[in-house]
MARMAR-521351 format. One record per residue (C-alpha): x, y, z; residue in one letter; residue number from 1. Coordinates in steps of 0.1 Angstrom, whole numbers, plus 5000, padded with zeros to 4 digits. Example, Ala and Ser with C-alpha at 12.3 -4.5 7.8 and 13.67 -1.06 7.14 Angstrom:
2
c1 5123	c2 4955	c3 5078	res a	n 1
c1 5137	c2 4989	c3 5071	res s	n 2
END
This chain:
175
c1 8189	c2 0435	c3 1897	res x	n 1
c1 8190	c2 0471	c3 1906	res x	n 2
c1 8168	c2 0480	c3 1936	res x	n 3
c1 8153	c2 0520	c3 1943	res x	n 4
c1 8167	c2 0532	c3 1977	res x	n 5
c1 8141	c2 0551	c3 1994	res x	n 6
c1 8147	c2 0567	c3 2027	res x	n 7
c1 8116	c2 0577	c3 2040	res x	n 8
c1 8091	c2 0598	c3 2045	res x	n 9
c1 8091	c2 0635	c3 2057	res x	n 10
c1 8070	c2 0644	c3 2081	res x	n 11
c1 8036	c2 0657	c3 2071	res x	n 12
c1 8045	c2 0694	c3 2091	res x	n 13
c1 8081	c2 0695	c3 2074	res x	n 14
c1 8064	c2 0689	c3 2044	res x	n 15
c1 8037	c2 0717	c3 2050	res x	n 16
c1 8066	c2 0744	c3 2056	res x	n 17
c1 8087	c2 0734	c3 2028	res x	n 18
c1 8058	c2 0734	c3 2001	res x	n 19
c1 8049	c2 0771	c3 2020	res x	n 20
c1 8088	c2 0778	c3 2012	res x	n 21
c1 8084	c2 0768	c3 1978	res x	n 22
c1 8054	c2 0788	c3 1971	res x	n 23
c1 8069	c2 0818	c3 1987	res x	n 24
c1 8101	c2 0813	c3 1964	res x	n 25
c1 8071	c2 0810	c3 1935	res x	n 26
c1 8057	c2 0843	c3 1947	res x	n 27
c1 8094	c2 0864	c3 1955	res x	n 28
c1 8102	c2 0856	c3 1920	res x	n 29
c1 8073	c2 0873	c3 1903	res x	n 30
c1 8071	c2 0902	c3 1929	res x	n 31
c1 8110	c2 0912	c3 1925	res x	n 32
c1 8109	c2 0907	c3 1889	res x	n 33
c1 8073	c2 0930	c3 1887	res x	n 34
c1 8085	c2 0955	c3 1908	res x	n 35
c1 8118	c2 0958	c3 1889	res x	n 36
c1 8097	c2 0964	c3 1854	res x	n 37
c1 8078	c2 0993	c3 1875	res x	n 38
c1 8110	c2 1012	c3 1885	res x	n 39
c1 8123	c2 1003	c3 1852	res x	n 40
c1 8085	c2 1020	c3 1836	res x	n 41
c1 8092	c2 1053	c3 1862	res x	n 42
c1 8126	c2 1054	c3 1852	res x	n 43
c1 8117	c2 1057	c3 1815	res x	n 44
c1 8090	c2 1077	c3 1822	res x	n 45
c1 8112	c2 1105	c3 1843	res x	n 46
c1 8143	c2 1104	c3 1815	res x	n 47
c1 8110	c2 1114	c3 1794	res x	n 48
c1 8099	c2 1138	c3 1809	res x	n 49
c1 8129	c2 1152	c3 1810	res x	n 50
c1 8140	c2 1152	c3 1776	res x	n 51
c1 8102	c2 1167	c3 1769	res x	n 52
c1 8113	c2 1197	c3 1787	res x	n 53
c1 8144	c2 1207	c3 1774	res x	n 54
c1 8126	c2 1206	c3 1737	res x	n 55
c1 8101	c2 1224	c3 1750	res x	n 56
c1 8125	c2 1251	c3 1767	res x	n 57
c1 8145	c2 1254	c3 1739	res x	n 58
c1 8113	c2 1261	c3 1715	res x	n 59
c1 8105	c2 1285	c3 1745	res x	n 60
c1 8136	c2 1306	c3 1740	res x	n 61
c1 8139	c2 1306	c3 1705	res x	n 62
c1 8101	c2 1318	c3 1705	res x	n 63
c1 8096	c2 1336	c3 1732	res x	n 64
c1 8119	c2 1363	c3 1752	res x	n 65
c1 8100	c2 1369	c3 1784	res x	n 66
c1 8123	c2 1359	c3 1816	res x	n 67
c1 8093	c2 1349	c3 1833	res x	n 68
c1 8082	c2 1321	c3 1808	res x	n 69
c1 8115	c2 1307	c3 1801	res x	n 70
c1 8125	c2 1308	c3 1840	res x	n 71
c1 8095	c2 1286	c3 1847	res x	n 72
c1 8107	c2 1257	c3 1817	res x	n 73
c1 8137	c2 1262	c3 1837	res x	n 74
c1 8130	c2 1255	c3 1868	res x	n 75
c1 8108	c2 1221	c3 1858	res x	n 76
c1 8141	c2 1210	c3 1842	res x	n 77
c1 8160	c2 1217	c3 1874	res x	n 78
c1 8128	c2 1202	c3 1896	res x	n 79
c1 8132	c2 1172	c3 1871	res x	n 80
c1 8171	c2 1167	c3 1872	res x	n 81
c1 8169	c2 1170	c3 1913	res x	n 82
c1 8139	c2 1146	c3 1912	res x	n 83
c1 8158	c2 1120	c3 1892	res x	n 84
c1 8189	c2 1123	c3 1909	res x	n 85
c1 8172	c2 1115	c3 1942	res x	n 86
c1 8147	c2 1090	c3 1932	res x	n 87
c1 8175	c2 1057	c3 1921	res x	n 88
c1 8148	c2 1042	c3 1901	res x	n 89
c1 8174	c2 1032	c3 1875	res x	n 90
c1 8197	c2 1016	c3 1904	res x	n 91
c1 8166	c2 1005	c3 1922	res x	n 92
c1 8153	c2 0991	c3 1890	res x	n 93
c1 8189	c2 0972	c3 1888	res x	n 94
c1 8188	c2 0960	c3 1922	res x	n 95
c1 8155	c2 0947	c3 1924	res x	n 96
c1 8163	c2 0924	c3 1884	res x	n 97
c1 8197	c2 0905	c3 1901	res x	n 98
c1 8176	c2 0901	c3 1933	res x	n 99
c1 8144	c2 0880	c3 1910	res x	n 100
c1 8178	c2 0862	c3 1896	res x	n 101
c1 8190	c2 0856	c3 1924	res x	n 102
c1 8150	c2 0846	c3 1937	res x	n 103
c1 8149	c2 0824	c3 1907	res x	n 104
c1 8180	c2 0802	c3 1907	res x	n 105
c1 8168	c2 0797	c3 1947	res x	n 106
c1 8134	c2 0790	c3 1932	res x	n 107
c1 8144	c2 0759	c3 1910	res x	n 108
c1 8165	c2 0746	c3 1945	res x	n 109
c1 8132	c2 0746	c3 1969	res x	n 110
c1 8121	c2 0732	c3 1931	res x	n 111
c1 8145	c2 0705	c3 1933	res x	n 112
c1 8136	c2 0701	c3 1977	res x	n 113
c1 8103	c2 0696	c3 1965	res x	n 114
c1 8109	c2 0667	c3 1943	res x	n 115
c1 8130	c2 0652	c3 1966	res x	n 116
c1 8103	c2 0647	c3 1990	res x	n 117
c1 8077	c2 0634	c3 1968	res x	n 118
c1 8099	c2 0606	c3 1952	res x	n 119
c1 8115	c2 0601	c3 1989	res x	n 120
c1 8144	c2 0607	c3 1981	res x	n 121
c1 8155	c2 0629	c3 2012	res x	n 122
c1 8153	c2 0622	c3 2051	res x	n 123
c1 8139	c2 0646	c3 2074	res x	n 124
c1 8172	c2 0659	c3 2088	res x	n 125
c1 8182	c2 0665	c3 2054	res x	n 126
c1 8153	c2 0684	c3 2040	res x	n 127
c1 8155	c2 0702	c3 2074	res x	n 128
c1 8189	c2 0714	c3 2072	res x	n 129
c1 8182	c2 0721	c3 2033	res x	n 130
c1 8155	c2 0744	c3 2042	res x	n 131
c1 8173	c2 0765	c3 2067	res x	n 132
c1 8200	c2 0771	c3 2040	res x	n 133
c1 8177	c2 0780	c3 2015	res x	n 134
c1 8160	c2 0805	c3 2040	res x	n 135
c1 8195	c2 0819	c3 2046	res x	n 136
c1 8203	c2 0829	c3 2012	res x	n 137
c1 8168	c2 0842	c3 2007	res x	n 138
c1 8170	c2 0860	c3 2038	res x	n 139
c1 8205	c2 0870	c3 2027	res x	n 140
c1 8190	c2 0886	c3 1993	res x	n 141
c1 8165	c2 0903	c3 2008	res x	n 142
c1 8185	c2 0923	c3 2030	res x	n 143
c1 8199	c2 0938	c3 1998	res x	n 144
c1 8162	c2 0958	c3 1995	res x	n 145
c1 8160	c2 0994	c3 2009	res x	n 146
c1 8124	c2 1002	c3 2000	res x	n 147
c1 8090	c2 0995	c3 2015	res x	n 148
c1 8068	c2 0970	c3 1998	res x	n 149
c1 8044	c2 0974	c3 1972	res x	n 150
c1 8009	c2 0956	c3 1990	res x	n 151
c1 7990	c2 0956	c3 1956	res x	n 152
c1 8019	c2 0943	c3 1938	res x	n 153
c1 8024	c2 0917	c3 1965	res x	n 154
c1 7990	c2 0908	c3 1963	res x	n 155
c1 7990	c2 0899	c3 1928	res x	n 156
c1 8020	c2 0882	c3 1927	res x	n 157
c1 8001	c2 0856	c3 1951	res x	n 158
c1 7983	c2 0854	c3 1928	res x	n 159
c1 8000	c2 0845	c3 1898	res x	n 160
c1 8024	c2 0820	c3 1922	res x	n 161
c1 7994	c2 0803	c3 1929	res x	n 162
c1 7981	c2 0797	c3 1899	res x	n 163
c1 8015	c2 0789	c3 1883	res x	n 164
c1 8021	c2 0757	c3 1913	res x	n 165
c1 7984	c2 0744	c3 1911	res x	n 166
c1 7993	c2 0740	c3 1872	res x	n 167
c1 8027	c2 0729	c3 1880	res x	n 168
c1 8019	c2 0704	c3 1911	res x	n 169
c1 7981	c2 0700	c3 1907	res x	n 170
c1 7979	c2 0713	c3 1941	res x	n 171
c1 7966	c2 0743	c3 1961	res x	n 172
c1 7992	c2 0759	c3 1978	res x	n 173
c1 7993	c2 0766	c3 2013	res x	n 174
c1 8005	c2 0807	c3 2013	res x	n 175
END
């Protein structure tokens, strides 16, 4: 006869922090991964422009001859190189996909926390000490980030978190 081991409960403010955690780790997911597509989207949208210019100067010089014309294509192109040299959307755009990986995989692990205190399967100590090292290695990803924080983005990344863990739990999250 095999018997279920249950260890106990977690307290009902441990439990409060960790579901917080797991909707924050919900939230940093989507808002990395968002904010990634839009530095992808500018990045694209720069190499664009770009490319638009130079067909456009070359039609320019083959058209036209005056200096004054053709030093103005020229000087959006060189506006355009210097503007996409110093903007890193493409390594920003990089940056910000491995760190929604990285938000992800610890994502399915507050996941896994959760569960483990609904079927009481973890003691306090041990979800305690679990959460701390899952706040260290998200605290430890997003020291990788080197640019201020979209607020709208953010906002509706909330959002979408939200709604994603009241389908997936059947409960309101506490944000």
């Amino acid at each position: 006869m095999t018997s279920e081991i249950t260890i106990g409960p977690v307290t009902e403010l441990t439990r409060q922090r960790i579901y917080r955690d797991l909707c924050n780790a919900e939230r940093n997911v989507r808002y990395y991964e968002a904010l990634a597509g839009k530095y992808r989207l500018r990045h694209r949208l720069l190499r664009g422009l770009l490319l638009v210019s130079v067909l456009g100067e070359a039609a320019l010089i083959q058209r036209l001859t005056d200096p004054l014309i053709i030093g103005a294509g020229v000087l959006v192109i060189v506006l355009l190189v210097v503007w996409e040299a110093n903007s890193d959307y493409a390594k920003n755009a990089a940056l910000l996909s491995s760190m929604s990986a990285d938000c992800l995989t610890l994502n399915y692990e507050w996941d896994e926390l959760w569960l483990d205190i609904e079927s009481y399967a973890v003691s306090e100590a041990a979800a305690r000490s679990r959460r701390r090292q899952l706040i260290s290695e998200f605290n430890s990803i997003e020291r990788r980030i080197e640019m201020s924080p979209d607020k709208g983005l953010a906002s509706r990344s909330v959002q979408t978190a939200t709604e994603a863990l009241e389908e997936k739990y059947g409960r309101e999250p506490v944000i």
